[in-house]
C-alpha positions as CSV (number, residue, x, y, z in Angstrom):
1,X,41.9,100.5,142.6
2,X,40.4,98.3,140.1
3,X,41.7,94.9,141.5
4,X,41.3,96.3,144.5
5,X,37.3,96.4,143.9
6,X,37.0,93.5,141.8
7,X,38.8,91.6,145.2
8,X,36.0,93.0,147.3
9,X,33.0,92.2,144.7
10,X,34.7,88.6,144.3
11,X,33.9,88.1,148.4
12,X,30.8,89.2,148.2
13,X,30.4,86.4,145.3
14,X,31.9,83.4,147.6
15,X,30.0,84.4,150.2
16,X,27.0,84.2,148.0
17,X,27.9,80.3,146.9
18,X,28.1,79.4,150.5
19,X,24.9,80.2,150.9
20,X,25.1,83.7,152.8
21,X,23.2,86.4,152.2
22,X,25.2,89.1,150.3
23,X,23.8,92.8,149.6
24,X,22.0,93.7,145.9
25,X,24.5,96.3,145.8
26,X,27.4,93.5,145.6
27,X,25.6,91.9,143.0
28,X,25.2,94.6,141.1
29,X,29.1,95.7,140.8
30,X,30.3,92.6,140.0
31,X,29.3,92.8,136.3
32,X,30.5,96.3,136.2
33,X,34.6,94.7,138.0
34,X,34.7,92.0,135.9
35,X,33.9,94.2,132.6
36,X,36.8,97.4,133.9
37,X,39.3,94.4,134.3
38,X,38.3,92.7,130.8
39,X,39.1,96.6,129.2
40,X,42.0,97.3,131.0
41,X,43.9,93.7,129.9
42,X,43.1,94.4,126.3
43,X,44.1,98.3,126.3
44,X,47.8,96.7,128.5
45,X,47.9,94.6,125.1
46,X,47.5,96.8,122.9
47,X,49.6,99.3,124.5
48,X,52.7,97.0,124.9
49,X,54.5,97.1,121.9
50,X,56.0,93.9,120.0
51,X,58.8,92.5,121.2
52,X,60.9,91.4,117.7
53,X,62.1,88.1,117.4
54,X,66.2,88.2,118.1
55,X,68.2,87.8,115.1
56,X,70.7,85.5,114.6
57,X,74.0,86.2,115.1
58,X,76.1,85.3,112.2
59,X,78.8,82.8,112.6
60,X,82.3,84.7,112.6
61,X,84.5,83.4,109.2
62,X,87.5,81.8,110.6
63,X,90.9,84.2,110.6
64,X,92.8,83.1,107.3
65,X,96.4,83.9,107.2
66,X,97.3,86.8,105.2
67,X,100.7,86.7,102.8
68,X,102.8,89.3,103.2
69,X,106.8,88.8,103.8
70,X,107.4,92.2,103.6
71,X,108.2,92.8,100.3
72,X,105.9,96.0,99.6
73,X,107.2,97.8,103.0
74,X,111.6,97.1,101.8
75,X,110.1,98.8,98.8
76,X,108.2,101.3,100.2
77,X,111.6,102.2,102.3
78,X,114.1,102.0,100.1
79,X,111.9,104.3,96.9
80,X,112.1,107.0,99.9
81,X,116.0,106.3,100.7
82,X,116.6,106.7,97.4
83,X,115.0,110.0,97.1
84,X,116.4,111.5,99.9
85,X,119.9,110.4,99.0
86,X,119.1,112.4,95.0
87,X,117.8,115.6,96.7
88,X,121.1,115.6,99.0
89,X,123.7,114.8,96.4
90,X,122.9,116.1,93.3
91,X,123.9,119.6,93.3
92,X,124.4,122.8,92.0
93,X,122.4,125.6,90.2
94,X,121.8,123.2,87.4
95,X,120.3,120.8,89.3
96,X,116.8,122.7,89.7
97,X,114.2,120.8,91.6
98,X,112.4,120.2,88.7
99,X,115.1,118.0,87.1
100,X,115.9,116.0,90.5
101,X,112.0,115.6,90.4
102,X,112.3,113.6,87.1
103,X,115.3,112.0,88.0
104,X,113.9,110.4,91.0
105,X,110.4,109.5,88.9
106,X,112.6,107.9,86.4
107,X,115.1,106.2,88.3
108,X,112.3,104.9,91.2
109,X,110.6,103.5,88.3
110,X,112.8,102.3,86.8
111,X,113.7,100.2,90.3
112,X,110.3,99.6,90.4
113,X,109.9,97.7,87.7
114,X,113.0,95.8,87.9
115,X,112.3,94.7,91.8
116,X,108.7,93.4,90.7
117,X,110.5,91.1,87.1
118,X,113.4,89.8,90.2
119,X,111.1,89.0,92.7
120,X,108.4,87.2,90.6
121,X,110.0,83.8,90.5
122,X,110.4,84.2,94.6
123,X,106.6,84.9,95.5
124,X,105.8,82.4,92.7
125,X,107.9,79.4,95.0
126,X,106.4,81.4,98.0
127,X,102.8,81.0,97.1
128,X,103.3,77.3,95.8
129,X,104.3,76.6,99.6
130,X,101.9,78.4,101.0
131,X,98.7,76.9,99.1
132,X,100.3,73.9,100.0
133,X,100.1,74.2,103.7
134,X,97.1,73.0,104.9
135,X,96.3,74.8,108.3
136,X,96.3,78.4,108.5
137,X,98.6,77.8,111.7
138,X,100.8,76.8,109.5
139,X,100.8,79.6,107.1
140,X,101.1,82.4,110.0
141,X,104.5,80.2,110.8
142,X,105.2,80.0,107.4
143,X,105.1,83.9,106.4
144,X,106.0,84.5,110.1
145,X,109.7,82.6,109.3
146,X,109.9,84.5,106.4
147,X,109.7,87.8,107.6
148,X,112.1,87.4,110.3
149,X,114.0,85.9,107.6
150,X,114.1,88.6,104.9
151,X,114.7,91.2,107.6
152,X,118.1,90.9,107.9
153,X,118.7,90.1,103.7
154,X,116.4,93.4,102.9
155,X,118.4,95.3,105.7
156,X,121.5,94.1,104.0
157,X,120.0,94.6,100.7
158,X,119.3,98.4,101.3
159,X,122.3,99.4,102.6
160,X,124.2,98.1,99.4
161,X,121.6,99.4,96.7
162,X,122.3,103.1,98.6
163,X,125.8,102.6,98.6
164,X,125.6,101.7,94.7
165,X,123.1,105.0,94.3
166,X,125.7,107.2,95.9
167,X,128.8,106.2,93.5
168,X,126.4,107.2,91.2
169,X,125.7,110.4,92.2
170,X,129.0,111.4,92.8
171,X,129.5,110.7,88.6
172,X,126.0,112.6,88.0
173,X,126.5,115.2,89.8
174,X,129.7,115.8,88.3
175,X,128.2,116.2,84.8
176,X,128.4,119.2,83.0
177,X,125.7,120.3,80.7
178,X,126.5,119.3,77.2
179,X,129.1,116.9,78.4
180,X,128.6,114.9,75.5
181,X,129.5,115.9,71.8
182,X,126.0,116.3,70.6
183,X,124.0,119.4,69.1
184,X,120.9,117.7,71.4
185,X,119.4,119.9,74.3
186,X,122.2,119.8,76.7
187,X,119.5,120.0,79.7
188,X,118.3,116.6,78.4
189,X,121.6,115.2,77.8
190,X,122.5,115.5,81.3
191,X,119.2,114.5,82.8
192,X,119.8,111.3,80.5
193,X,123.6,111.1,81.9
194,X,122.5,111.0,85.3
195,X,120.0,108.4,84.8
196,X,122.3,106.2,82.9
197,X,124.6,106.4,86.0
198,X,122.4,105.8,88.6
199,X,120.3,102.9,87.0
200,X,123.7,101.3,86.0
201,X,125.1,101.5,89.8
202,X,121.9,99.3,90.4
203,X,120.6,97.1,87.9
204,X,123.4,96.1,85.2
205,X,125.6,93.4,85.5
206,X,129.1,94.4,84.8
207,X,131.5,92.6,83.0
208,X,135.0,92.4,83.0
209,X,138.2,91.2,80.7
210,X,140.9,89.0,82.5
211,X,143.5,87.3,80.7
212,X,144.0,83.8,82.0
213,X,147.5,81.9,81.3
214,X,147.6,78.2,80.3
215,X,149.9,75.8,79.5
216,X,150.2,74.8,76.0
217,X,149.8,71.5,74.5
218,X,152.5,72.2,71.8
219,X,155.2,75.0,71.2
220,X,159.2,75.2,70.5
221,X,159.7,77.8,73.9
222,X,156.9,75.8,76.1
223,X,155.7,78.9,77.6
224,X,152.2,79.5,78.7
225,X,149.3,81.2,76.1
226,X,147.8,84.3,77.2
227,X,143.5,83.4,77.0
228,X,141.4,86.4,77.3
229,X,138.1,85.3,79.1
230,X,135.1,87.1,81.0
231,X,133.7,87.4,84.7
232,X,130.7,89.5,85.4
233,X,129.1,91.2,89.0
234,X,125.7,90.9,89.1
235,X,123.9,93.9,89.8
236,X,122.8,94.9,93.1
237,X,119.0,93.5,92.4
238,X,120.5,90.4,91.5
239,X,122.6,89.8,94.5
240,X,119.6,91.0,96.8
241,X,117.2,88.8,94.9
242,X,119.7,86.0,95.0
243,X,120.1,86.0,98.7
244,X,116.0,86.3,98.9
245,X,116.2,83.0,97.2
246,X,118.1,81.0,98.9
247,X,116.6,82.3,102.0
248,X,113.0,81.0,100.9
249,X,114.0,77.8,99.5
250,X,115.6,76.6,103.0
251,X,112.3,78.2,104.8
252,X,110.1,76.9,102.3
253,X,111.6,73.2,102.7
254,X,111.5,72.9,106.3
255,X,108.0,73.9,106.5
256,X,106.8,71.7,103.8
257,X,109.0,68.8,105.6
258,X,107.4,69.8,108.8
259,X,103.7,70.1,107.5
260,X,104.8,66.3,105.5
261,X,105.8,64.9,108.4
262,X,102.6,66.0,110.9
263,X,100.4,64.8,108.2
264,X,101.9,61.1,108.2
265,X,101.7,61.2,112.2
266,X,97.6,62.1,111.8
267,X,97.5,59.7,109.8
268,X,99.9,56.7,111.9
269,X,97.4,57.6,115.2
270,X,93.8,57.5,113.2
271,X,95.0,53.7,111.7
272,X,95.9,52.8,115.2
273,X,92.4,54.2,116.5
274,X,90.5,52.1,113.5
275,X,92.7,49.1,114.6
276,X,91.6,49.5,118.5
277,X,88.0,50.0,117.2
């Protein structure tokens, strides 16, 4: 209604300028328009509230490659297969569930601890290689290898480790209380028994006498010398941690030859650009 008056007061004006007579009345409103649409600009003004500046969207860090081979979830799997396979095999009313609880604290730890000394000098050569990758394409393919890799060896790996745990068993379970000649705690003495033989299905190396026959270098009947010598088994960790090895160091040079050889290829085609420059 306002611009609709200040329209009709603005003809009256014009008409005015071209030298037509225009009623007082017309004259008289035009003041009043002009001063309505001056007040009802500044209240829209105030009224509208201020519109904040948009921020500025922060630039996205770039995805790095995370290292993880899969050493955490083979442990993870095999701490619960080993429980399971305790709870199931040791047996009878001796066994309470108290003492299978500290036999599988002890023995998991024990496994723990063992797996992390092994597998240090493997993530040390791991890391190495990846640091010195220098895309993060390159590390996904890297630890993306590996993984498919170690699947097989870990499979492998927990298979044996349960088969050692269960010869073990069968000998702990078989323990009687007080087996051994001792006036110790006999409930003690068999918790220690049974840890002894299930740590030693896993982590010692055994060792074994053979005699060995060779020929002599002097004698009146010319018949061989028995020699008495030594061969050990490495323990289950050892063999597993073994076989990690070798699997990393043929993964770890192919990538590393790989990554070498791209880099001298940048390198042949930005000389051949400066040369064409």
């Amino acid at each position: 209604d306002r611009l609709k008056f200040v329209r009709v007061a603005s003809r009256w004006q014009m008409k005015m300028h071209q030298g037509q007579q225009a009623p007082r009345m017309a004259m008289r409103l035009l003041p009043v328009a002009l001063l309505l649409v001056g007040d009802a600009t500044a209240a829209s003004l105030r009224a509208a509230p201020e519109q904040p500046a948009p921020a500025a969207q922060p630039t996205p860090a770039p995805q790095r490659a995370k290292l993880d081979v899969g050493f955490g979830d083979f442990e993870k799997n095999l701490t619960m297969a080993v429980t399971s396979a305790i709870k199931a095999n040791l047996t009878g009313a001796s066994w309470t569930d108290d003492l299978k609880s500290r036999v599988i604290e002890n023995v998991t730890g024990s496994l723990h601890s063992a797996l992390q000394d092994a597998l240090k000098p493997v993530k040390l050569s791991i890391g190495k290689t990846w640091m010195a990758l220098p895309e993060d394409d390159q590390k996904n393919t890297y630890v993306n290898q590996l993984r498919g890799s170690f699947e097989s060896v870990m499979e492998r790996a927990r298979d044996s480790l349960v088969t050692h745990l269960s010869i073990g068993l069968r000998h702990a379970s078989g323990l009687p209380r007080g087996h051994r000649q001792s006036t110790g705690n006999a409930t003690q003495e068999m918790l220690e028994g049974a840890e002894q033989a299930l740590v030693s299905g896993l982590l010692v190396e055994h060792c074994y006498d053979e005699m060995l026959k060779h020929p002599m270098k002097a004698g009146e009947n010319g018949t061989a010398a028995p020699k008495e010598t030594k061969f050990c088994i490495p323990s289950a960790v050892s063999s597993f941690v073994k076989r990690l090895n070798d699997t990393q160091g043929l993964v770890s040079m192919t990538m590393r030859f790989e990554a070498h050889a791209m880099a001298l290829a940048q390198q042949e085609k930005k000389a051949v650009a400066r040369r064409s420059a």
